[in-house]
C-alpha positions in Angstrom: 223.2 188.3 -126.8 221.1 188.1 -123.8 219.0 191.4 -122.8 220.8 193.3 -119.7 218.6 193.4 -116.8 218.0 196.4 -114.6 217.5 197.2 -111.2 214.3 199.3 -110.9 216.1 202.1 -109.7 218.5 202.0 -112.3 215.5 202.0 -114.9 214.2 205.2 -113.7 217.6 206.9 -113.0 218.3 205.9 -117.0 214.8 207.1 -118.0 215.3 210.1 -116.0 218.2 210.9 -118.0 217.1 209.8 -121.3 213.8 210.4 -122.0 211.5 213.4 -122.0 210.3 214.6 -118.6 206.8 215.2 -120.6 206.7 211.6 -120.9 204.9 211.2 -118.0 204.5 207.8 -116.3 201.6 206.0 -114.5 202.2 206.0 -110.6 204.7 209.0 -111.0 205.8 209.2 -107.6 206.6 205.8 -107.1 206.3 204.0 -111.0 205.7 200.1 -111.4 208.0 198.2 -113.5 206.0 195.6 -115.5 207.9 193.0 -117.1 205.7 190.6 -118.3 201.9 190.3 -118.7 199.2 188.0 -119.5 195.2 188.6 -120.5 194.0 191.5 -117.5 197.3 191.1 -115.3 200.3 192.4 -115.3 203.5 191.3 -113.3 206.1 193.3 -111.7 210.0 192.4 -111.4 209.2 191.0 -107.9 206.6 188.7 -109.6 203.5 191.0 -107.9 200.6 190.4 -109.8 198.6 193.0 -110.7 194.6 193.6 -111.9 195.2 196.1 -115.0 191.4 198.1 -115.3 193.6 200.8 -117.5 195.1 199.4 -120.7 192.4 199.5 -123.2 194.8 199.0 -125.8 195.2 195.5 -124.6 191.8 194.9 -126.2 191.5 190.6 -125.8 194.1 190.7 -123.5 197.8 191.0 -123.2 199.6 188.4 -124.7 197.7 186.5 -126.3 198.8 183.6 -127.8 196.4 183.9 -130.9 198.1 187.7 -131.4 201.8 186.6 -130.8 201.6 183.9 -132.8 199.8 185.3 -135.9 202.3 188.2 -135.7 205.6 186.3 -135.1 204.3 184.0 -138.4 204.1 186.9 -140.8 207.3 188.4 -139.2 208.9 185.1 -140.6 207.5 185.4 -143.8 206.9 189.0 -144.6 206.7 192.5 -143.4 207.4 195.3 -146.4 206.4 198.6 -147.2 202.4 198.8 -147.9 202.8 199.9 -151.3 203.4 196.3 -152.3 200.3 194.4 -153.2 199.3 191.9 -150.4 196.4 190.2 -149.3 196.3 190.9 -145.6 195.7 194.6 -145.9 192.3 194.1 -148.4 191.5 191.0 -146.3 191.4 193.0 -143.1 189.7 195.8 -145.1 187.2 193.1 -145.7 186.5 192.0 -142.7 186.5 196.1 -141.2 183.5 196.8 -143.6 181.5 194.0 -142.9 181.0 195.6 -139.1 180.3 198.8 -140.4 177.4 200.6 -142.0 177.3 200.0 -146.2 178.5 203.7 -146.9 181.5 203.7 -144.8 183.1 201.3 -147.6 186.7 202.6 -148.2 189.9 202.6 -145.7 193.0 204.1 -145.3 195.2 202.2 -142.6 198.0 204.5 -140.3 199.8 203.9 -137.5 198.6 205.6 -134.6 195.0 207.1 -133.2 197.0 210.6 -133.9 197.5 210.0 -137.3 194.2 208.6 -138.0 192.3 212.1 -136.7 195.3 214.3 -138.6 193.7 212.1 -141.6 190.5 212.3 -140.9 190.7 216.2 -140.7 192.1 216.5 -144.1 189.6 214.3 -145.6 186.9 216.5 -144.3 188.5 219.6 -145.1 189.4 218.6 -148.9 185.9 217.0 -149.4 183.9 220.2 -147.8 186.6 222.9 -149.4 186.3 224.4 -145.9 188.2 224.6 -142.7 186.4 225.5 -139.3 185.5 222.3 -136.8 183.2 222.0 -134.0 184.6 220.0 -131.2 183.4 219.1 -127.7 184.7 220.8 -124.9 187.4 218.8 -122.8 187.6 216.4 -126.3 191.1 215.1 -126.6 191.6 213.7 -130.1 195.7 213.2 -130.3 199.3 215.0 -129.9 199.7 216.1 -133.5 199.7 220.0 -133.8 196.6 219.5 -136.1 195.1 217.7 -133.1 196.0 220.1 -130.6 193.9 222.5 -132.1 191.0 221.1 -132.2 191.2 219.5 -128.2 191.0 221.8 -125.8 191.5 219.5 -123.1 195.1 220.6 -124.8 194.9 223.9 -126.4 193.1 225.6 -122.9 196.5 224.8 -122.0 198.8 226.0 -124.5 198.6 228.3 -127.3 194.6 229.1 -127.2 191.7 228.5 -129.1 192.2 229.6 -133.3 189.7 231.4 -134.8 188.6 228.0 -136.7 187.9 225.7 -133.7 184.4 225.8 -132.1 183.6 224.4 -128.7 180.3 223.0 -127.9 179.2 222.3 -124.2 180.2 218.6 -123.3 177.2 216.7 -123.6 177.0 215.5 -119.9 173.8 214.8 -118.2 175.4 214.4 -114.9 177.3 217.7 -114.4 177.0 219.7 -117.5 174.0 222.4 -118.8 171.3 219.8 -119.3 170.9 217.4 -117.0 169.4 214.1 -116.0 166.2 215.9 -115.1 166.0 217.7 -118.7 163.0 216.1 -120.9 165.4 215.9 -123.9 169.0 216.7 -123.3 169.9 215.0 -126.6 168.2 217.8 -128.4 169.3 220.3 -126.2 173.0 219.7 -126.5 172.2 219.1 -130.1 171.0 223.2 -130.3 174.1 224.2 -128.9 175.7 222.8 -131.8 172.8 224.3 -134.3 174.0 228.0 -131.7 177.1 227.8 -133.0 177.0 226.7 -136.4 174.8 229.9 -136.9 177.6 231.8 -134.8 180.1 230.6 -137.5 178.1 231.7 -140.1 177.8 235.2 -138.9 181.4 235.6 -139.0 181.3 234.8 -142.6 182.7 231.2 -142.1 181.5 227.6 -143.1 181.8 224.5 -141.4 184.1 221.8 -142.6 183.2 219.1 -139.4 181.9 218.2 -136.1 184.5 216.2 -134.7 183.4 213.8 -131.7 184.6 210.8 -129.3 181.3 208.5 -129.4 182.1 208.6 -126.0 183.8 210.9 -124.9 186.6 209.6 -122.2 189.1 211.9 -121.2 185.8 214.1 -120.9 184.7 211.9 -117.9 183.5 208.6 -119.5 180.5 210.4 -120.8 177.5 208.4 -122.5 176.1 210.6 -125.1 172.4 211.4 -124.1 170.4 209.5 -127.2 169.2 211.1 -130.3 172.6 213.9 -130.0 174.7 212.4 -132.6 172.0 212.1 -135.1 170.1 215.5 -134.6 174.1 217.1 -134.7 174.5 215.3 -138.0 171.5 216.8 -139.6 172.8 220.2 -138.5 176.2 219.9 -139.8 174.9 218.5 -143.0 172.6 221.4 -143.8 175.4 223.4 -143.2 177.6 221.8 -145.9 179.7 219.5 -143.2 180.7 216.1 -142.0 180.6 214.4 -138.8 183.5 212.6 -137.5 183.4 210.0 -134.9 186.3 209.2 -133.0 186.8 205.5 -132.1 190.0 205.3 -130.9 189.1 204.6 -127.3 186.1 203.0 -127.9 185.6 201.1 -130.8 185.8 197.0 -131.4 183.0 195.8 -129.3 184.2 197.3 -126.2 180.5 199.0 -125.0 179.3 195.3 -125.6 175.9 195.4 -127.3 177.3 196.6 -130.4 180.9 196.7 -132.4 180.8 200.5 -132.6 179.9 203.4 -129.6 178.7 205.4 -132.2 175.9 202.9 -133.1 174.1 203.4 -129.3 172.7 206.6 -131.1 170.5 204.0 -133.1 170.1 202.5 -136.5 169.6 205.6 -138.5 173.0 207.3 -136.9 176.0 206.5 -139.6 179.0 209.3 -139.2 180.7 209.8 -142.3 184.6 209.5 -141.2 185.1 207.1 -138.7 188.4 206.8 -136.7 190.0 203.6 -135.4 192.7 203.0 -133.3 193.7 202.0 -130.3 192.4 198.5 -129.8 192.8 197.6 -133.3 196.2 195.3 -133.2 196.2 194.9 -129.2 199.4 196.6 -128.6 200.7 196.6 -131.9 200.8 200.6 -133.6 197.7 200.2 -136.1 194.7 202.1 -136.6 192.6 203.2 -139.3 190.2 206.0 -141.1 187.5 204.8 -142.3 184.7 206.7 -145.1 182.5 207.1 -147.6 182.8 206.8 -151.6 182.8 210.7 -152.5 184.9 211.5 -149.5 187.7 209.2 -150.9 187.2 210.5 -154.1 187.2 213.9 -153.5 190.4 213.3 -151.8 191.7 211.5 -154.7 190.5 214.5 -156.4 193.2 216.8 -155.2 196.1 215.0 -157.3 198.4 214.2 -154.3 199.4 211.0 -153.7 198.9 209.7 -150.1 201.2 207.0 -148.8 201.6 205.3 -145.9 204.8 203.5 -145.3 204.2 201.2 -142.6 200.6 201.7 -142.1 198.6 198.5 -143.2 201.6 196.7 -143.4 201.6 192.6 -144.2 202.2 192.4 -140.2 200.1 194.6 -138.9 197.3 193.2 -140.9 197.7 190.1 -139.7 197.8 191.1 -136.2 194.2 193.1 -137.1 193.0 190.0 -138.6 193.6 187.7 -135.4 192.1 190.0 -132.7 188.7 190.5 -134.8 189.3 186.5 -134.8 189.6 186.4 -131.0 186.7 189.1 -130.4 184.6 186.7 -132.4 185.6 183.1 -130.7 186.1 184.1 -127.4 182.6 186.1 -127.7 184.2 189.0 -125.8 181.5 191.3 -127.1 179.0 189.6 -125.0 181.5 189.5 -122.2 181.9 193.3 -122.0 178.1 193.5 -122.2 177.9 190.8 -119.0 180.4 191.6 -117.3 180.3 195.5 -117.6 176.6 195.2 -116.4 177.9 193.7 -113.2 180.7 196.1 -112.5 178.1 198.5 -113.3 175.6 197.3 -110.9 178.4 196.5 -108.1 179.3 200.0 -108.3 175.8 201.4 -108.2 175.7 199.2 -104.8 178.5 201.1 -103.6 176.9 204.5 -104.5 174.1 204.0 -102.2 176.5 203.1 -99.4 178.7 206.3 -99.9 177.9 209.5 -100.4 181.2 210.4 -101.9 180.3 208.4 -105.1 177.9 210.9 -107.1 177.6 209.5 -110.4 178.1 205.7 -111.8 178.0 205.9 -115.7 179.2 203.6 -118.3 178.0 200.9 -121.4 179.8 197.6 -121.7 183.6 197.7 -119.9 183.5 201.7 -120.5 182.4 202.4 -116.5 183.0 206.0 -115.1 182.8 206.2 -111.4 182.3 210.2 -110.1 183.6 211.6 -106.4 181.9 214.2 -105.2 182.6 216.2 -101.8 179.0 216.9 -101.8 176.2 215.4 -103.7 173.7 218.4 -104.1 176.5 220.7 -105.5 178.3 217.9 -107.1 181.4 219.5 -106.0 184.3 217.3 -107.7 186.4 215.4 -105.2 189.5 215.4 -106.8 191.9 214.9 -103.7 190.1 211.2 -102.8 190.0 210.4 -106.3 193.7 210.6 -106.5 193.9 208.8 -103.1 191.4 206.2 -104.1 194.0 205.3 -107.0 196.9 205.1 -104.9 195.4 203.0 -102.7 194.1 200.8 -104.8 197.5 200.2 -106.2 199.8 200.2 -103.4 197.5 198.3 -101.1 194.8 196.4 -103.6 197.2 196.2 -106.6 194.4 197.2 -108.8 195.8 199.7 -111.1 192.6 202.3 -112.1 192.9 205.9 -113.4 191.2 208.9 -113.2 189.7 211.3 -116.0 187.4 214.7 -116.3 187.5 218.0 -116.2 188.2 217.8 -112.8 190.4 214.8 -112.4 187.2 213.4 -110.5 186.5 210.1 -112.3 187.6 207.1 -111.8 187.7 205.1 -114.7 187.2 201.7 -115.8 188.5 200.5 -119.6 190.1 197.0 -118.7 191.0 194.3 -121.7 187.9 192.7 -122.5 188.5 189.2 -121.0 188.0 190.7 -117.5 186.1 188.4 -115.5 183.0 188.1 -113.1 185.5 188.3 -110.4 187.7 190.5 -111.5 184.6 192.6 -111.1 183.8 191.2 -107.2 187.6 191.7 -106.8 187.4 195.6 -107.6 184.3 195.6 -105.1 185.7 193.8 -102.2 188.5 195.9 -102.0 186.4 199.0 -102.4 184.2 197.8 -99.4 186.6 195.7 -97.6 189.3 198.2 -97.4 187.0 201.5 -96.4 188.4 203.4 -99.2 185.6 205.7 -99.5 185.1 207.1 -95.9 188.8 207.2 -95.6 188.5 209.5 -98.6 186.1 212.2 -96.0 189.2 212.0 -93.1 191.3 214.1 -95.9 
């Protein structure tokens, strides 16, 4: 039986009615349908093409043949629960550990970025035997209550912080305490985290993790200043914790030079959970914790079984095991690195043209672009940012988004294939369209 078609209207009248007015979409005001896509474009019902510089789930590209084929042959032949033995899910195990650091040796596939940080919490907890967590401010690390509590990009908005959870300052050079000017911010974020450690301690507690983004997006697409990660691992260590980096948005070769954000903090830098999710099956719900030996064990240790139903699953797998494939052949590693250098630079251009644009940041196709009403006080220009991505859509049909505290960055985090002139594209229409002194008439 053939699919009934909608008119738009009638699609948002029914969603209106159906789903959760939480369930917010992109574009509220006036929402895009998208019905079909392929690599960095997506196509409304009116056959409008768009540039898509927001789905970084579609890691190699919506659609891909490589991805639909590999998951529509498995489909045909098998998809059962994951506590069958198969060979895609230690195949794609496999392949995970070979782009990761020796120690972090043993996996435990789930279905969702959310679950892989609820995971990654109890792992830390049961292996340390204690509870509190150190977070970043503005972090956002999922929608499950255990996440919640430890994002207060969430809980500043809800219940509150608990007695457990710990915020250290957001390690941003731009706008934050230490600055671009500071001789070693990386060490002087890092004390803040050595402040409050010894703050926990003096309350009689002991710290179970520091929990990070390796870059930290919904933060502002923040690069961490170098030398942070490791020095805040030595920290935590010495106080009987683990570190925890969060790769959901960033993982898979996305910041170019390497497969993993977390390895810009250098060779000697190895967290010791590590999420994955997001980009991992290009659409499809997989992600991933990956640790160490004696972690594992210890949560063996505890004499509950862990299951997964679906996670890892024959499909799924197979799905993982074509997109590292495509990463690999289509050498979009070195194509995030090119590329994101050259949306980089074009942007930096822009900045010395406009004095609205205060900040361009970013590795690989993880760009932040930050308004300012004024560049001395770095006041955030959150009205033109929002203005900026409604032109851009409704005008350009580039579809960008915003993050940071104050809604004051406009972010880049497209599907890797994104080309040389997609890049010019975004320019041109930055430039060609006056978007940025527009922005000072408001």
């Amino acid at each position: 039986m053939a699919q009934q078609k909608l008119r738009k209207q009638e699609t948002l009248a029914m969603r209106k009615r159906l789903i959760g007015q939480s369930c917010r979409l992109f574009y509220s005001d006036d929402p895009v349908k998208i019905v079909r896509a392929r690599g960095q474009y997506l196509f409304d019902e009116n056959n409008q093409r768009y540039l898509d510089c927001i789905s970084n789930v579609h890691h190699v590209g919506h659609c891909h043949p490589k991805i639909t084929e590999a998951a529509a042959a498995q489909m045909d032949l098998l998809n059962t629960n994951s506590r069958f033995l198969h060979d895609n899910i230690v195949l794609y195990a496999d392949r995970l550990a070979a782009s990761l650091p020796e120690k972090l040796c043993v996996f435990y596939f789930v279905n969702s970025g959310s679950e892989a940080n609820d995971l990654a919490l109890r792992l830390a907890q049961q292996f340390t035997q204690h509870q509190d967590v150190i977070v970043v401010d503005h972090a956002y690390h999922g929608h499950l209550m255990s996440l919640i509590d430890i994002s207060p990009y969430k809980f500043r908005k809800l219940a509150g912080q608990k007695e457990w959870v710990h915020v250290a300052p957001l390690p941003d050079t731009y706008r934050g305490i230490y600055r671009e000017t500071h001789p070693n911010p990386g060490q002087a974020y890092a004390d803040t985290v050595k402040d409050l450690i010894e703050d926990v301690h003096k309350k009689g507690r002991k710290i179970c993790a520091f929990f990070a983004e390796s870059l930290p997006s919904v933060g502002g697409q923040i690069i961490l200043p170098q030398g942070y990660s490791a020095k805040v691992a030595e920290y935590v260590h010495s106080a009987g914790g683990v570190y925890v980096a969060d790769e959901v948005q960033t993982g898979f070769g996305r910041v170019g030079s390497h497969f993993w954000a977390f390895q810009l903090q250098g060779e000697d830098f190895c967290p010791d959970i590590v999420t994955l999710g997001k980009p991992m099956g290009n659409g499809h719900p997989l992600a991933c914790v990956a640790t160490t030996k004696e972690i594992a064990d210890a949560f063996t240790a505890n004499g509950v079984e862990y299951f997964n139903t679906f996670g890892g699953n024959p499909v799924s797998c197979a799905i993982g095991l074509a997109v590292l494939d495509v990463i690999k052949e289509e050498d979009l590693r070195g194509n995030a690195m090119t590329v994101g250098a050259h949306l980089k630079d074009l942007l930096t251009k822009l900045q010395t043209r406009h004095q609205m644009i205060g900040d361009v940041r970013g590795v690989g196709l993880f760009v932040g672009l930050e308004l300012v009403k004024d560049r001395e006080q770095r006041t955030p220009a959150t009205e033109c940012a929002a203005l900026v991505v409604k032109r851009l859509k409704e005008e350009d049909r580039i579809f960008v988004s915003t993050d940071g505290p104050w809604e004051s960055v406009l972010k880049f985090k497209p599907p890797l294939c994104f080309s040389m002139e997609d890049a010019e594209l975004v320019f041109s229409h930055f430039t060609g369209q006056n978007m940025l002194p527009l922005c000072t008439q408001h």
